[in-house]
N, C-alpha and C positions, 0 to 999 in steps of 0.2 A: 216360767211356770206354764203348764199346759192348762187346757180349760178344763178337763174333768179335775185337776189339783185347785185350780180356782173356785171351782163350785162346793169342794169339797172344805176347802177355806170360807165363801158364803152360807152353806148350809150350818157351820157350827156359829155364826155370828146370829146367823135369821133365829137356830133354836134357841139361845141365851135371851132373844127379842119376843119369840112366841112363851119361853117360859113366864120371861117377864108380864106380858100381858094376856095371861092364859084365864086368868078372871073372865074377860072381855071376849075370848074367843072360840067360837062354837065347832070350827071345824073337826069333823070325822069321817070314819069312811062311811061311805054310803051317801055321803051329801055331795052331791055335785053340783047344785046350783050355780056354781059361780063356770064348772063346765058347760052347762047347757044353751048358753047362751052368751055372746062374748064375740070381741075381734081377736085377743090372742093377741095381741103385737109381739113380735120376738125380731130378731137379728138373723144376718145370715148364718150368722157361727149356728147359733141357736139352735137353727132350722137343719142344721148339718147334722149336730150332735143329738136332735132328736130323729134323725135318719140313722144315726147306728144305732139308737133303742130298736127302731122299727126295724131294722137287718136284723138284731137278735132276737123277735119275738118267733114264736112256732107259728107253722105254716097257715093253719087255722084262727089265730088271730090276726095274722096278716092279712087273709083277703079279710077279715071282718071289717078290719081300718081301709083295706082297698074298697070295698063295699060303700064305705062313710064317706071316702073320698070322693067315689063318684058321685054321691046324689049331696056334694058338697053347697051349702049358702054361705052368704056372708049374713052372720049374724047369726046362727046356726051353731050346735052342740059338734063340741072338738069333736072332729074325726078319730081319734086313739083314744076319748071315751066310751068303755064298751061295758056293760053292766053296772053304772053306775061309777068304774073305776078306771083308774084312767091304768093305760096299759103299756105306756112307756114311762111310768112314775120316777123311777131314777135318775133317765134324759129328759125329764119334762123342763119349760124354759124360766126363765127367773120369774117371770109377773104370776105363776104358780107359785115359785115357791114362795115368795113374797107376800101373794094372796092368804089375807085375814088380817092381816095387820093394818093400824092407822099409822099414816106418817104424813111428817110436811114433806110435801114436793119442792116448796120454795118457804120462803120464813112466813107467809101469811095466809097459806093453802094449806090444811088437812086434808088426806085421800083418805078414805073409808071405805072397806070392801065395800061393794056392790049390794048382799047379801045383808047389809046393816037397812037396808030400805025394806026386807021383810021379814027382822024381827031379830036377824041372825048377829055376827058380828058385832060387836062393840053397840048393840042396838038399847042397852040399858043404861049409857052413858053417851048418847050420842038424840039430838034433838032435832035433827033435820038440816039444821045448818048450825051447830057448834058443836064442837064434842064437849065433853063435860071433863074430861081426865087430859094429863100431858102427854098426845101420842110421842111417838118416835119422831127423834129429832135428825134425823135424817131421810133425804129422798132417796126412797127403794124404786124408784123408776129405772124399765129396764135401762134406758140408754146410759142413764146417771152411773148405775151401778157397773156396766160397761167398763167405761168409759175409766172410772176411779182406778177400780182392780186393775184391769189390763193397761194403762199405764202405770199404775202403781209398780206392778209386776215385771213391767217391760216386756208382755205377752205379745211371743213372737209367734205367728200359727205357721204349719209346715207351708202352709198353701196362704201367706200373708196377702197375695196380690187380689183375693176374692174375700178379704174379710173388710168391709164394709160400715161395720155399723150402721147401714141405715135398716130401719125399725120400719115394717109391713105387717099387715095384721096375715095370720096361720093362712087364712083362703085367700089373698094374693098369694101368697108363696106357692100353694100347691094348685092353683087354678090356671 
């Protein structure tokens, strides 16, 4: 299985999980919060496959992401956010698409978007340190989810000898 077949198999599993808990979740377009600020961790695969989003945007949002790039921080709004919207949406990396939802990372840890600290996300059921509802009982963390499918899968990448898994936040990668 290839990784755009893979994502396409994650993305119908994450919607059945965002429908489920779509009471709880505020996300829409025009909110970027959880873009504006962030390390981004992804993989190298990741990092690859949101390099051919960026090969197929037009010429003018390319230098706009070159633009972002160069006056790049850590800790600092995604460089391929550009108007509020992210502009490789399709190739964007899993802690995106994942993002809004609460899940245990291990049996005794809930993660909560970020965004639940000011007001957003799960923030009507959610108290500062407990949530009040049964998040998802599985860890959406990028490596986790890696790691499951692609051996699941027996994902072999054309170029196997550079796929990695090890997990760097967006600005190591392009810095």
């Amino acid at each position: 299985m290839d990784y755009e077949s893979f994502l396409k198999e994650l993305d119908i599993k994450l919607a059945d999980y965002f429908n489920e808990y779509k009471d709880f979740i505020c996300c829409k377009v025009g909110c970027s919060y959880c873009c504006e600020k962030g390390d981004y961790p992804l993989s190298d695969i990741e990092l690859r496959y949101i390099m051919k989003g960026y090969i197929e945007l037009d010429n003018i949002t390319k230098q706009a992401v070159q633009n972002n790039i160069k006056n790049i921080k850590k800790g600092s709004t995604c460089p391929f956010l550009l108007d509020k919207k992210c502009s490789i949406y399709p190739f964007r990396p899993i802690i995106c698409r994942v993002h809004g939802l609460a899940y245990f990372c291990n049996e005794n840890i809930v993660k909560v978007p970020h965004c639940t600290n000011i007001g957003k996300n799960y923030a009507k059921v959610y108290s500062g340190e407990e949530i009040l509802i049964e998040p998802i009982n599985e860890n959406l963390d990028t490596i986790n989810i890696l790691n499951e499918f692609i051996t699941k899968n027996q994902f072999i990448s054309s170029d196997s000898s550079k796929t990695t898994f090890e997990i760097r936040n967006l600005f190591d990668w392009l810095t």
